[in-house]
C-alpha positions in Angstrom: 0.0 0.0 0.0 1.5 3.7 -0.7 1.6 6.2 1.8 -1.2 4.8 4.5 -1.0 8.7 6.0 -1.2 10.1 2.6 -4.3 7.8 1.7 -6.1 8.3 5.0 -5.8 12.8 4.4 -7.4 12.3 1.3 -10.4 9.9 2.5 -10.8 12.3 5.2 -11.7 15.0 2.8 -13.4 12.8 0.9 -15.9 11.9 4.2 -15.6 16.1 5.0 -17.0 17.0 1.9 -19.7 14.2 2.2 -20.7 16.5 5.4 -20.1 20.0 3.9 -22.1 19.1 0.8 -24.8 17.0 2.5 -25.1 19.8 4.9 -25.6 22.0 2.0 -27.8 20.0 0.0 -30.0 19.4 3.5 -30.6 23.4 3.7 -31.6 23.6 -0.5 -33.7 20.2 0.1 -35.2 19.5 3.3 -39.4 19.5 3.5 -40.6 19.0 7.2 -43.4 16.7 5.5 -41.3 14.5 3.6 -39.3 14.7 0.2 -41.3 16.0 -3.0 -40.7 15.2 -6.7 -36.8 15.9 -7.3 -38.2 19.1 -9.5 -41.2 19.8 -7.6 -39.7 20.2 -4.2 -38.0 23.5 -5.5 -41.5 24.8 -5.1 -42.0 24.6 -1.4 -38.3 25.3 0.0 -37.7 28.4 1.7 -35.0 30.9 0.1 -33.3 32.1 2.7 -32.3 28.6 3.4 -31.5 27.4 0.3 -29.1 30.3 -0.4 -27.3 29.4 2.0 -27.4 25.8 1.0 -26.3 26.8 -2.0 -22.8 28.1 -1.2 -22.2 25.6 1.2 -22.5 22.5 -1.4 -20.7 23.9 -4.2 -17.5 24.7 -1.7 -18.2 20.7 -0.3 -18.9 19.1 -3.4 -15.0 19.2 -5.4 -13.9 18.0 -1.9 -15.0 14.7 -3.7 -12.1 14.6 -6.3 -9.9 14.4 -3.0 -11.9 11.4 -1.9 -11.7 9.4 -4.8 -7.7 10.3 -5.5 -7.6 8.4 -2.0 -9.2 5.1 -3.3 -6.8 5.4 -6.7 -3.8 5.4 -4.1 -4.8 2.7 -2.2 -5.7 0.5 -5.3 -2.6 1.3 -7.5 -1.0 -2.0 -6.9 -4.5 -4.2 -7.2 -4.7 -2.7 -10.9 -3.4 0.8 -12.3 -6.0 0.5 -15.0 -9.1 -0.1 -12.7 -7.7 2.5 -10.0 -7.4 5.3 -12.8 -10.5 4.5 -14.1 -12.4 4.7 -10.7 -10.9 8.1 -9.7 -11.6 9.0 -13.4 -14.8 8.2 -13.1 -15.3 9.4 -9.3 -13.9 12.9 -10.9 -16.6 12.8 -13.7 -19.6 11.9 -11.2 -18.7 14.9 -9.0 -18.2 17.3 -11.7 -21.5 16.8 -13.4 -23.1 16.8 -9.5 -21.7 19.9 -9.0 -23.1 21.2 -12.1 -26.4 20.0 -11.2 -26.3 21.4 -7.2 -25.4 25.0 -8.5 -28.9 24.8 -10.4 -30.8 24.0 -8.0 -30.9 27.7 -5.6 -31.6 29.6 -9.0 -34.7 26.8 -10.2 -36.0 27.3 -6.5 -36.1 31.5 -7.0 -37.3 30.9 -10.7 -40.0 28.2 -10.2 -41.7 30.4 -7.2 -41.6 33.8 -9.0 -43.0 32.1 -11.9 -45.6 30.1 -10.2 -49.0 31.0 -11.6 -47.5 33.0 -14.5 -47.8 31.4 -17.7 -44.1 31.2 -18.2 -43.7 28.5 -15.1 -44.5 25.0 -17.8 -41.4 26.4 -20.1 -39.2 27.3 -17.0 -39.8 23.5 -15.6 -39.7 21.9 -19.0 -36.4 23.5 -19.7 -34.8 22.8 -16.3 -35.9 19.3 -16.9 -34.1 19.0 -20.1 -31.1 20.7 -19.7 -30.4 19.8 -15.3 -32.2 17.3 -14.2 -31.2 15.0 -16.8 -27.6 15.1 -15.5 -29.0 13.5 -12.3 -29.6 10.0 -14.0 -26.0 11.0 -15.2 -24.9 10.8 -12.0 -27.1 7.3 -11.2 -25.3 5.5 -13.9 -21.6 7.2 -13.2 -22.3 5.9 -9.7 -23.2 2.6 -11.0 -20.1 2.2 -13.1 -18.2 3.5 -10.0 -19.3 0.6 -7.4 -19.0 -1.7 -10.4 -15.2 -1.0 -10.8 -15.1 -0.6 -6.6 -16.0 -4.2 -6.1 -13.7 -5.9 -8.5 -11.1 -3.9 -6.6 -12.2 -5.3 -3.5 -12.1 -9.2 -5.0 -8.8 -8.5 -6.3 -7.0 -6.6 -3.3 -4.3 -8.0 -1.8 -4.0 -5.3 1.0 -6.1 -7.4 3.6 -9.1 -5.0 3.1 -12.6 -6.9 4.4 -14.8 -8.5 1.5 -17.8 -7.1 3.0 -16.5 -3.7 1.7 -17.6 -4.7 -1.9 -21.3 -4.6 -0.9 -20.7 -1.1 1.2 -20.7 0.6 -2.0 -22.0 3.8 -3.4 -24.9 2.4 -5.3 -26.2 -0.4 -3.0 -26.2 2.0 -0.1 -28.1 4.6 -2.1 -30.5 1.9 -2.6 -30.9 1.0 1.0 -31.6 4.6 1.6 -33.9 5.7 -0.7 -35.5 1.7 0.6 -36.2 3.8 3.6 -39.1 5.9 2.0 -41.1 2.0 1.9 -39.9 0.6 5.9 -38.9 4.2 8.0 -40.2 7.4 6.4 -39.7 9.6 9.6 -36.0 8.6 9.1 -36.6 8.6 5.1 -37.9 12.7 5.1 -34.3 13.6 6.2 -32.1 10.8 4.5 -33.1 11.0 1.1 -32.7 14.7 0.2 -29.3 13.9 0.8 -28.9 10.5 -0.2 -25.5 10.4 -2.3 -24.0 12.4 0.6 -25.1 9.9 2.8 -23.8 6.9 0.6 -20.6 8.5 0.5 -20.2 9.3 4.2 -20.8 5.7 4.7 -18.4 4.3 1.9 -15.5 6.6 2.7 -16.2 6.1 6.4 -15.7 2.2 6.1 -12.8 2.6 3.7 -11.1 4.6 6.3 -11.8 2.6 8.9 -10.7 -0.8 7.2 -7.1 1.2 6.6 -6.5 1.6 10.0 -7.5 -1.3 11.0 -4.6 -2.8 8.3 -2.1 -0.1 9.8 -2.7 -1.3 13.3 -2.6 -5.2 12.4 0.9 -4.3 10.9 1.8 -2.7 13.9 1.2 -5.4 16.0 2.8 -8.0 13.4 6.1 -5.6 13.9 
């Protein structure tokens, strides 16, 4: 493994911005009576607080790129061409997220001046189009992303857990967004922040599993 401080800086930031951006995306989000449509919800939130949302996730979410450099390090040895390619495609996910979280402040102030005008149908059809879109982007980049994670996993010789391959991005999103059927109390406040969430959890467990290898070398010394 390369440099074990080196790699657990960069998960670090990768879990911080998880926090910063979730915290972000919590403020531009958050409905007290549970999540609306992805589009829709932009109706109800309050301005204020989704200004200041706003700021705080698009400072949080290139945090990301540190996160996933992390993972490339500490899978350079299992296979350069499947640790490039996840950070490659970690880096791609975030930018196009980041690119869709700037739009959302500016959709929330659009959709409520427009509301009841007839210009509101264009406003949503075009946001639909040309932002939304990038969030099934983002699915499928994700997808790829725990894809190319779990072979890592299977193929790692650096004594990290096999349960790691099914903590990964995508599973975990679907557990969460799972708990809008079994817990929807806990669902109203997970899911507007769900790939924050997943990547809390999946940098958190990588992190931990590291340190748990550092101190098992320890001990062998």
């Amino acid at each position: 493994m390369k440099n074990q401080t080196t790699i657990k800086i960069l998960l670090s930031i990768g879990i911080l911005a998880s926090i910063i951006t979730g915290l972000g995306e919590y403020l531009l989000h958050y409905l007290p009576e549970g999540p609306a449509g992805e589009v829709s919800m932009l109706n109800e939130v309050p301005l204020k607080r989704a200004s200041l949302g706003h700021f705080l996730a698009i400072m949080g979410a290139p945090l990301y790129i540190a996160g996933y450099y992390g993972l490339k390090e500490l899978f350079i040895n299992t296979s350069p061409r499947l640790a490039y390619t996840l950070f490659s495609l970690g880096t791609l996910a975030f930018f196009i997220g980041g690119i869709w979280i700037s739009s959302r402040y500016f959709g929330a102030e659009v959709f409520q001046k427009s509301s009841m005008t007839a210009d509101y149908s264009f406003y949503l059809n075009s946001y639909e189009k040309h932002y939304q879109v990038l969030v099934w982007a983002l699915r499928i980049l994700v997808l790829a992303i725990s894809t190319v994670y779990i072979i890592l996993i299977f193929k790692n010789t650096l004594g990290l857990a096999k349960y790691l391959a099914l903590c990964n991005p995508f599973f975990i999103l679907l557990l969460i967004f799972s708990t809008l059927l079994w817990a929807k109390p806990i669902a109203n406040h997970l899911t507007p922040i769900a790939m924050n969430v997943a990547h809390f959890i999946f940098f958190t467990l990588i992190l931990y599993n590291v340190k748990q290898i550092q101190t098992d070398q320890l001990i062998k010394t």
